[in-house]
C-alpha positions in Angstrom: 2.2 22.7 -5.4 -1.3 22.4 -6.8 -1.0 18.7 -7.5 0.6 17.9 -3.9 -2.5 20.0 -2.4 -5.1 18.5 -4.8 -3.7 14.8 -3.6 -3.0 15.8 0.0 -7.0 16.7 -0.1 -8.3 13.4 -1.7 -6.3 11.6 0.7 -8.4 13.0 3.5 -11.4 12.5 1.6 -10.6 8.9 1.1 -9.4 8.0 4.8 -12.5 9.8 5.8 -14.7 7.7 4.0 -13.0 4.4 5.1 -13.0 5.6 8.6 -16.8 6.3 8.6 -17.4 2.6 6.8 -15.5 0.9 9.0 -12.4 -0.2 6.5 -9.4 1.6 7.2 -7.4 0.0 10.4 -6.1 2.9 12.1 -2.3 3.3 11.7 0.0 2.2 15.1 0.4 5.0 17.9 2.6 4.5 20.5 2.8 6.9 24.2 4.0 10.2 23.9 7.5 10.9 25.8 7.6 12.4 28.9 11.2 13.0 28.8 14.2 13.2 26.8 15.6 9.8 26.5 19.6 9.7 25.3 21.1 6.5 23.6 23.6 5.0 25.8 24.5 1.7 24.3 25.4 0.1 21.2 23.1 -2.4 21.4 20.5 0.1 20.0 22.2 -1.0 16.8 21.6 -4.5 17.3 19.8 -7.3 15.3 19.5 -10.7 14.9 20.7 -12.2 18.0 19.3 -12.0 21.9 16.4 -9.6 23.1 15.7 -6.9 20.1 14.8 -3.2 21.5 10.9 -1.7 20.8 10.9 -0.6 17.1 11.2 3.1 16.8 8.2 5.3 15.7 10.1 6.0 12.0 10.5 2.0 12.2 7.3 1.7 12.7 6.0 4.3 9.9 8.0 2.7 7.3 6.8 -0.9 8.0 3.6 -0.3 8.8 3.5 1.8 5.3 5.4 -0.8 2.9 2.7 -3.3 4.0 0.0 -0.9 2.9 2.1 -0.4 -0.6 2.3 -3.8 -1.0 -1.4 -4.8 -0.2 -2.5 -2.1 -2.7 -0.1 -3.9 -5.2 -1.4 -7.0 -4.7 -4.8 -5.7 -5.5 -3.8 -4.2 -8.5 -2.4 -7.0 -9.8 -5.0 -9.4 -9.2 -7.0 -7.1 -11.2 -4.7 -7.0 -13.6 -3.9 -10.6 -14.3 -7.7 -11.5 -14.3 -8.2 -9.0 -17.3 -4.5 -9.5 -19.1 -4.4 -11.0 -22.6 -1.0 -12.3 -22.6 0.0 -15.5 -21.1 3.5 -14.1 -20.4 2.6 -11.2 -18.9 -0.2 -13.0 -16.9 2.6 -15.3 -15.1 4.7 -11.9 -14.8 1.7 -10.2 -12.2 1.1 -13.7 -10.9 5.0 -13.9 -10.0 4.7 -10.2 -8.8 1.7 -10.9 -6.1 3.7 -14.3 -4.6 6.8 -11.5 -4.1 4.7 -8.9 -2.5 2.7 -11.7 0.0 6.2 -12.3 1.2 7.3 -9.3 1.8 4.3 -8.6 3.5 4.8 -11.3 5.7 8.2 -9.9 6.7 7.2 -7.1 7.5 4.3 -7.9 9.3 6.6 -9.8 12.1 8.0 -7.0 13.0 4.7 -4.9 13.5 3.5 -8.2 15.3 6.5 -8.9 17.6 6.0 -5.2 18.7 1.5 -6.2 19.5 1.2 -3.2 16.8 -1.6 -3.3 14.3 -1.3 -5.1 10.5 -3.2 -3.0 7.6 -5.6 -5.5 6.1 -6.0 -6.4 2.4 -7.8 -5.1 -0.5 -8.1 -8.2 -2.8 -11.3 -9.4 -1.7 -12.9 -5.3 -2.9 -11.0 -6.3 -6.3 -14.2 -7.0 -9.0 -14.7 -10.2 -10.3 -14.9 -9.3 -14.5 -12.5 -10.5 -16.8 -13.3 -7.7 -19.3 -10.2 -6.0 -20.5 -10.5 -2.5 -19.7 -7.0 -1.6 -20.5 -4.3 -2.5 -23.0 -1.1 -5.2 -21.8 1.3 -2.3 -22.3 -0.3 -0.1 -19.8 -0.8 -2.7 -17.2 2.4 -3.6 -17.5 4.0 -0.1 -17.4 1.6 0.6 -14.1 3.5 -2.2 -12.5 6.9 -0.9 -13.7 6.2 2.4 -12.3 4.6 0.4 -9.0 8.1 -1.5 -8.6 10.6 1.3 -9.2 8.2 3.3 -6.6 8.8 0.1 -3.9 12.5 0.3 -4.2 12.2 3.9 -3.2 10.6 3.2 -0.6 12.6 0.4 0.7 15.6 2.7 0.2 13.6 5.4 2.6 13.2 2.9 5.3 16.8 1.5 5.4 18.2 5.0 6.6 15.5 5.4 9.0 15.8 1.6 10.5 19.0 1.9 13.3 18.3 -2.1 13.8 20.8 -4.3 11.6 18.1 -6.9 11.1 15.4 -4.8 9.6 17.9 -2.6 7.5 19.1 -6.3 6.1 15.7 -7.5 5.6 14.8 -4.1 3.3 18.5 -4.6 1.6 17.3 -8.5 0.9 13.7 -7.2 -0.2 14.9 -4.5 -2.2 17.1 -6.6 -4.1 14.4 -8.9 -5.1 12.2 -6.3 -6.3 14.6 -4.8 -8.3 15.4 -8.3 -10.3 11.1 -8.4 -10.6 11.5 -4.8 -12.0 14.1 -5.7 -14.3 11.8 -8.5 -15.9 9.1 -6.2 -16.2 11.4 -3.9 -18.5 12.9 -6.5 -20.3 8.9 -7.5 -21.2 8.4 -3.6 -22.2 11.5 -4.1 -24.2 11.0 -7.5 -25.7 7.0 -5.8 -27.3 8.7 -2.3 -28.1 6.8 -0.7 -25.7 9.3 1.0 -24.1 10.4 4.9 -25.3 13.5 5.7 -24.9 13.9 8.1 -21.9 16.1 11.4 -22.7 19.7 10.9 -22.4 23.3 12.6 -22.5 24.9 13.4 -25.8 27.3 10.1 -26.3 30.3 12.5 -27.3 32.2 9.6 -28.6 29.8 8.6 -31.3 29.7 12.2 -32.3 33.6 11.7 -33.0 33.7 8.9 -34.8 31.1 10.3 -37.4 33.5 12.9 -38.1 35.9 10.8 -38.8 
C-alpha cells in the first residue's frame, strides 16, 4: 500500500508541475448526465459501417491513455537507441518507435472523430547525448517490461470498448505488439540475458530420473 500511495503522490506532484508550465494537455471531459439514459438498440454495438455512436467516457479513458503510453514509449526509445551499443538491438527500438507512431495514429482517430483532445509528444524533451548511461541488457529488458505492460493495457480496453471497430483495432494492435515483444525476448534469450522465471515442478522428468 505504501508503494501505490508513494506513486499515487508523485503523480500529482508531476501533473502539478506540467500544469503550472504549461505541458500537460488536459485529459477529454465530456457533460455530466442529467438523466439516466437506457440502451435500446443494438446498434450501440456497431462498428465499421454507417454513422458510429459518440465514444463512451471508458472509451474515451482508454484511448486517450494508450496514446499517452505509447508517446512516453516512443520517448524512451529514442533515448534509448541514441545511446545503444548494439546494432541489433538499435534496429530492434527503431522497429519499436515505427509500431508505436502507428498505433498512435489509430488511436488518435478516434479521439479526433469525437473533436476530443490528442496528448502531445515527449520526444522533442528527449536529450540529445549519445553517452551510454546504461548497459544493452537493461534497455532492452525496460522495453520488454514496456511491451508486456501495453498488451495489458490493450487487453483492459477491449472489455471496456462495446464498439466492434475499436475492440478489433486493440485485438489487431495487441497482436502486433505481442510479435514485437516476442523479438525482444528472443534478443534477451539469443545474449543470455534472460533468468529463468520460477516455474512448476515438471513431474515427468522427475519420473524418468528414477527410472
Amino acid at each position: 500500500m505504501s508503494c501505490i500511495s508513494s506513486t499515487m503522490e508523485l503523480f500529482n506532484e508531476t501533473t502539478d508541475l506540467l500544469l503550472s508550465k504549461g505541458l500537460e494537455v488536459r485529459s477529454p471531459y465530456i457533460p455530466y448526465l442529467q438523466e439516466v439514459d437506457m440502451v435500446e438498440r443494438q446498434h450501440f454495438l456497431a462498428g465499421w459501417w454507417g454513422k458510429q455512436r459518440p465514444l463512451t467516457a471508458p472509451e474515451i479513458t482508454h484511448l486517450y491513455s494508450n496514446i499517452q503510453t505509447n508517446y512516453m514509449g516512443t520517448a524512451v526509445i529514442t533515448g534509448f537507441t541514441q545511446v545503444v551499443n548494439s546494432k541489433e538491438i538499435r534496429d530492434y527500438f527503431s522497429r519499436g518507435k515505427e509500431i508505436a507512431m502507428k498505433q498512435i495514429k489509430v488511436f488518435s482517430k478516434y479521439l479526433h472523430e469525437n473533436n476530443l483532445p490528442v496528448p502531445i509528444t515527449w520526444d522533442p524533451l528527449v536529450q540529445d547525448t549519445t553517452e551510454t548511461p546504461f548497459s544493452d541488457k537493461l534497455m532492452l529488458y525496460q522495453i520488454s517490461i514496456m511491451s508486456a505492460a501495453g498488451m495489458g493495457n490493450y487487453g483492459t480496453a477491449i472489455s471496456a470498448s462495446p464498439r466492434r471497430d475499436i475492440g478489433a483495432d486493440y485485438v489487431r494492435l495487441q497482436g502486433e505488439v505481442g510479435l514485437y515483444a516476442e523479438d525482444g525476448l528472443n534478443l534477451l534469450i539469443k545474449h543470455a540475458w534472460m533468468e529463468k522465471p520460477p516455474h512448476a515442478v515438471d513431474r515427468d522428468e522427475l519420473m524418468k530420473k528414477k527410472i
